[in-house]
Every structure is written in structure tokens, then in C-alpha cells.
N, C-alpha and C positions, 0 to 999 in steps of 0.2 A: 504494500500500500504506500509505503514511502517513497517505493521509486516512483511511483507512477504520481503523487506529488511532483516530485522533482521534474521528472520527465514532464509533468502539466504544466507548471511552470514555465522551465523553457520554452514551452510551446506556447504559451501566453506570451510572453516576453517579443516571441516571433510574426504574432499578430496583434502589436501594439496600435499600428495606421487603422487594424478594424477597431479596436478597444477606444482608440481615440477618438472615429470618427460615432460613435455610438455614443460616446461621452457629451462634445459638442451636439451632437441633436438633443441629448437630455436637458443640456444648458437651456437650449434656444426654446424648446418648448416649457423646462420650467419657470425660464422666465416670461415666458408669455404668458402660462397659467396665474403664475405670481400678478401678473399687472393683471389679468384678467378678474380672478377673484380679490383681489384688491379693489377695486373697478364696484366688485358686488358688493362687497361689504360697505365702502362707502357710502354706496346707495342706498344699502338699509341703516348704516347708522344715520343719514339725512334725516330717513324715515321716523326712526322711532327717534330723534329729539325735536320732531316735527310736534302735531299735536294728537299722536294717540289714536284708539280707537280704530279706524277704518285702515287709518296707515300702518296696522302692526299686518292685519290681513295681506296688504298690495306685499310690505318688505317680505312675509312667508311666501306670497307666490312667484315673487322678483327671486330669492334664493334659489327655491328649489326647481325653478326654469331655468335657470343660472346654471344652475349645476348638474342638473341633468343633461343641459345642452352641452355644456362642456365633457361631461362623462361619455357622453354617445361619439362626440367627436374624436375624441381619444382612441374610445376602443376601436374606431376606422383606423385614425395613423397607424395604432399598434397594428392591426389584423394586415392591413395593405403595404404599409409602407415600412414601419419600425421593422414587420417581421421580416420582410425581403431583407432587410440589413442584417440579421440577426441569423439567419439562414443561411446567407454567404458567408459571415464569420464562420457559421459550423463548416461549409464547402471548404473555408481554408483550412483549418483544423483535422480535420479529417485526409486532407492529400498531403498534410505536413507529417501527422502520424504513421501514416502508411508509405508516403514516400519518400519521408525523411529530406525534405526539402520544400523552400517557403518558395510558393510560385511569384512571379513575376508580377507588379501590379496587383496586388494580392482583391484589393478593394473590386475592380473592374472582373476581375478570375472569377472570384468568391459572387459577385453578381450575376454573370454569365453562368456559371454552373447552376443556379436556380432558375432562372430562366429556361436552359435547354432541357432540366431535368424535371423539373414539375410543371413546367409549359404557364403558368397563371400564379397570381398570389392566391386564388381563390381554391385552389386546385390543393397546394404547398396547406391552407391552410384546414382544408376538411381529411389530409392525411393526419395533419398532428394531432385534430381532436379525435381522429378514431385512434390513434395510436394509445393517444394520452389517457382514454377510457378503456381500453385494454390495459393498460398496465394499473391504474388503478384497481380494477379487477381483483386482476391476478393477481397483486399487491395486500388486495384485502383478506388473500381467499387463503394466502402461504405467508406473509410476513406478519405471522400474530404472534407476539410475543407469551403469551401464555399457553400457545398451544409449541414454541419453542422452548419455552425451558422448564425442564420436563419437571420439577420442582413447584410444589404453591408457592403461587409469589404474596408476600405477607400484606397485608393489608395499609403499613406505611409508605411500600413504593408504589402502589396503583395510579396513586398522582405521577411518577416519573414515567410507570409505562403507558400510560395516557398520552401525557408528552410526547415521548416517544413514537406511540399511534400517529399524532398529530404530525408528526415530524416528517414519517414515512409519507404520508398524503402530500406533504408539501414537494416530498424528493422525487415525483412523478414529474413535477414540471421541468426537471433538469434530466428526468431517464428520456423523457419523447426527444429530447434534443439526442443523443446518443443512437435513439434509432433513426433519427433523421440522418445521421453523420453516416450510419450503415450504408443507409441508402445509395450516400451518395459515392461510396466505396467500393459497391457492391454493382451499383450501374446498369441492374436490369430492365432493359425497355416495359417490362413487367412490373409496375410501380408497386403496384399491392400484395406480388412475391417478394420483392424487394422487404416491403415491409413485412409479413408476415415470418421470413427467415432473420429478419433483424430480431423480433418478438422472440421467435424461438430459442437464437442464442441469449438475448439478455435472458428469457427463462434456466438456460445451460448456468449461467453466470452471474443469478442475482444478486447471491449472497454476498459475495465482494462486490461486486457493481451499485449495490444496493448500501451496503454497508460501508463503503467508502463514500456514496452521497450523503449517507444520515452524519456524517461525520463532522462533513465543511458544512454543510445547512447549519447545524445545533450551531457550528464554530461560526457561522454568519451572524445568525442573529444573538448569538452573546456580545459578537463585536458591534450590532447594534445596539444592543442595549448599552453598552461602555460607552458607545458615541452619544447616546440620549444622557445618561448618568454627567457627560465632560460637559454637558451643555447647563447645567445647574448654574456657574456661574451667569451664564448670558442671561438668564432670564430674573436671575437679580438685577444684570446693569440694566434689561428692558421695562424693567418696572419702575423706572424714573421717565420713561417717556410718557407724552400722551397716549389714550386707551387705543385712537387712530395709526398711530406711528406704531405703540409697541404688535398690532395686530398685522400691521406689514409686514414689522420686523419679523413678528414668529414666520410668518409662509414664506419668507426670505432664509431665515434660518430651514426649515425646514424643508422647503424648496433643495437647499444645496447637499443637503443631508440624503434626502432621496437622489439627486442624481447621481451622488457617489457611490451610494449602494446598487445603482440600477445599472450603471455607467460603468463602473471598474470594477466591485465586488461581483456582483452576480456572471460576468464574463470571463472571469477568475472561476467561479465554481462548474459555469459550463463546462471548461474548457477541462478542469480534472475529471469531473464525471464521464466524459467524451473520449478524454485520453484511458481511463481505467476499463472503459467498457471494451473499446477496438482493441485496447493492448489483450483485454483477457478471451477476448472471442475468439484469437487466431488460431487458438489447438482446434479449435468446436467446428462443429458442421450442423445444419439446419437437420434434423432427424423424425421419421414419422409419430416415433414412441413422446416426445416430448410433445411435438403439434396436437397431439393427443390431451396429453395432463393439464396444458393449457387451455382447451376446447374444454373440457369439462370443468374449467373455474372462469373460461370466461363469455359469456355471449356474443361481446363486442369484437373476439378472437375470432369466432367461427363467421360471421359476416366477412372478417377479413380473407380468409380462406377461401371463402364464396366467391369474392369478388378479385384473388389472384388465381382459382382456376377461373373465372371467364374472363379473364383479363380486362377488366373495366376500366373506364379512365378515372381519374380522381374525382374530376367533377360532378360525377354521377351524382344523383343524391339516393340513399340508401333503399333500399328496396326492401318492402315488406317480406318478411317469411318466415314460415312456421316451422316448428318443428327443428332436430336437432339436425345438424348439416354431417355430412361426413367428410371428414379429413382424409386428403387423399396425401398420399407418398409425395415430400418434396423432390422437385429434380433438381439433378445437380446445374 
């Protein structure tokens, strides 16, 4: 687990031009969030040291228009635009792992490889949510901690293995990157075999793959909380400004606090989960007996199956069906 640290690393270190340019869009868009709901708040505090009454109603519907519209906005850039960026990071990642060298133009590479290989962001984006609901699944059905440790666990750590549960649910959204990165290693015109033999090895190799995410997750968000903890003095020095200023200041303070966790932490944990998964898959081969075990823990699995024997495009959208699908023999 520690080389594949070290080795993730490096391999961060080597796609710094992606790391950056992810960094700068977090900028530009949290400061436009910042002036934006700064903008809103404004407008309701107008409201209420207006005169009361009718104007508490309008600031309630000014907010939560406010914020919805910005929320729906968001999760467009993210789905279309953020994720194309974020996707070509995994592109380069994945051809550095395996081929032990950082391509040319890495930025322009890593954008082209999604392009040719998922044809749409729309395409790129209804693979990751099927992926992502397989692996939670399967996740649910094999990484329960009381049905691994074959011992009662006492009733003062059910709070940590709770935690712990919680943990695992969150370390989903860095394994779908990992099978994204298969994919695009693995290169078959067959988008949905691609994915389905991705599934099967992270099945072969959860337990590290797994257990090396829950590790930098926990270790993330403890270093947020230290980063929340170092901020105790600012919100002493903020508490001599006015209640306008200082409510700037926080979404400014915390404006920059998110982009550094979204920007350069979490690119950081992709990028070992990614490296630890490719590194551990190379003994393994996609196998019927395993296509199997996961078919029976997960529904969202056997659709996938479905949909690599009749080779479907991504775009499809899902198709009704009953009943239990059979898994047929991967080929090689």
C-alpha cells in the first residue's frame, strides 16, 4: 500500500498542468459563487431591515430561487463541463500508469481520449452513474464490517463502525473513477464490456483497492476538519467587522477552503485510488465464476452485462427487464 502511495504521488506530481488547471476553474467559479451569493444575501438583508412582514416572505423566496438556480447551474458545469476535465485527468493517469510515461500536451491528450472514447459528455456521464450504483451495491452486499470480523463487535465501537459504513459509501465516488481509468486502458470498442471487466477485476481486488480508499478518504476529511479547527482564529478577527462584511468574509473564507479541497486534495486521492486499482489488477483477468458472485449482489451489475453482450451504446437509456439475466463467459 505504501508503494502504490509513493508511486500515486509521482504520478500526481506528473499531472500537475491537469491539477492546476482544475484548481483555476474552482477559483473562477468560487468566486463567482462568492459575488453571487453575496449579491443574495445582500438583498435579503435590504429586506429584512426594511419594514417586516411581507418583506420576510419576498427575502424567503429571493433565497431559495437564488439558490436553487444556482444549484441546478452547477450541477450542469459539473455533469458537462467540470466532468470532461476531470475525465481527461483520469485519461492521463491511466496511460502514465501503464505506460510509464507522461504524454505530450497532456491537457489536449487527456481531452481527446474522452472524446474518441465515450463519443458525448452525456454518454461519459450515464456510464459513471451505472458504474457508480454497481459498486455501491456490491459494496453494500460484501464490505460489512460485522459480517467481516468474525468476533461481536462491542457495543462502544458501533459508532466507529458506522463511520466506517459511512466512509465506505463515500469511497464509491473515487472507485467509479478507477473503472473509468480501466476503460480507458483496456480500449474496447465494446464500452459496456469494457466496463463490466473493469467491475469484475475491482470485484478480484476490492479488498486493497477498497481498503486503500477508506484510508486517504478518513485521512481527507480529518485534514479537513484541522483546516476548519486553524480557522478558529479568523472568525475571532471576523467578529469585529460589520454582520455584512463579516458574512462575505465567511463565503470568502470558505469559498477558498473548498477549492483547495476540490482542486488539489481530492485529485490527490483520485489519482492513488487509480494508481492502487491498475497497479493491483495486472495479475487478474475478467472470469465467469466472479461475473457471477457479483450478479447475484448486484442488479445494477446484471443490466451491465445485458447491455455488453448486445453491445449498446452509452447513450441508450436503460431498458426495462424482468427477471434474472444470465451471465455469459467473458471473452478475452
Amino acid at each position: 500500500m505504501v508503494l502504490h502511495f509513493k508511486e500515486a504521488t509521482s504520478v500526481y506530481r506528473k499531472t500537475l498542468p491537469y491539477v492546476l488547471l482544475q484548481f483555476g476553474i474552482g477559483v473562477v467559479f468560487a468566486l463567482f459563487g462568492i459575488v453571487y451569493l453575496s449579491l443574495v444575501a445582500w438583498l435579503g438583508a435590504r429586506f429584512l431591515w426594511g419594514d417586516g412582514g411581507t418583506s420576510l416572505l419576498i427575502v424567503a423566496l429571493v433565497m431559495l430561487i437564488a439558490l436553487a438556480s444556482f444549484a441546478y447551474v452547477w450541477r450542469l458545469i459539473q455533469k458537462y463541463a467540470l466532468y470532461m476535465v476531470k475525465t481527461g485527468h483520469i485519461a492521463v493517469i491511466a496511460h502514465i500508469v501503464t505506460e510509464d510515461e507522461v504524454p505530450e500536451n497532456q491537457i489536449k491528450y487527456g481531452m481527446t481520449q474522452v472524446g474518441e472514447y465515450f463519443k458525448s459528455a452525456s454518454g461519459l456521464w450515464v456510464a459513471s452513474e451505472v458504474i457508480d450504483a454497481v459498486l455501491k451495491q456490491f459494496n453494500r452486499a460484501v464490505a460489512r464490517l460485522e459480517k467481516m470480523i468474525p468476533v461481536p463487535i462491542p457495543q462502544q465501537l458501533q459508532t466507529l463502525v458506522t463511520i466506517v459504513q459511512k466512509s465506505i459509501v463515500l469511497a464509491v465516488r473515487y472507485l467509479d473513477n478507477a473503472i473509468i481509468a480501466y476503460m480507458f486502458v483496456d480500449r474496447d470498442e465494446n464500452r459496456w464490456k469494457s466496463a463490466r471487466d473493469g467491475l469484475v477485476l475491482y470485484a478480484k481486488t476490492w479488498k486493497m483497492v477498497l481498503g486503500s480508499t477508506l484510508v486517504i478518504v478518513v485521512g481527507m476529511y480529518i485534514l479537513s476538519f484541522v483546516l476548519l479547527s486553524l480557522l478558529a482564529p479568523v472568525s475571532v478577527a471576523l467578529d469585529f467587522l460589520p454582520t455584512s462584511l463579516e458574512m462575505i468574509s465567511w463565503l470568502l473564507v470558505g469559498g477558498m477552503v473548498a477549492v483547495v479541497h476540490t482542486g488539489v486534495v481530492k485529485p490527490w486521492v483520485k489519482t492513488v485510488v487509480i494508481t492502487t486499482f491498475l497497479i493491483e489488477q495486472r495479475d487478474e483477468t475478467p472470469d465467469s465464476e466472479t461475473m457471477v458472485w457479483i450478479a447475484e449482489r448486484s442488479e445494477k451489475f446484471r443490466e451491465v452485462v445485458t447491455k455488453a453482450e448486445n453491445n449498446d451504446p452509452l447513450g441508450d437509456e436503460q431498458s426495462e427487464t424482468g427477471g434474472r439475466t444470465e451471465v455469459p463467459e467473458p471473452t478475452s
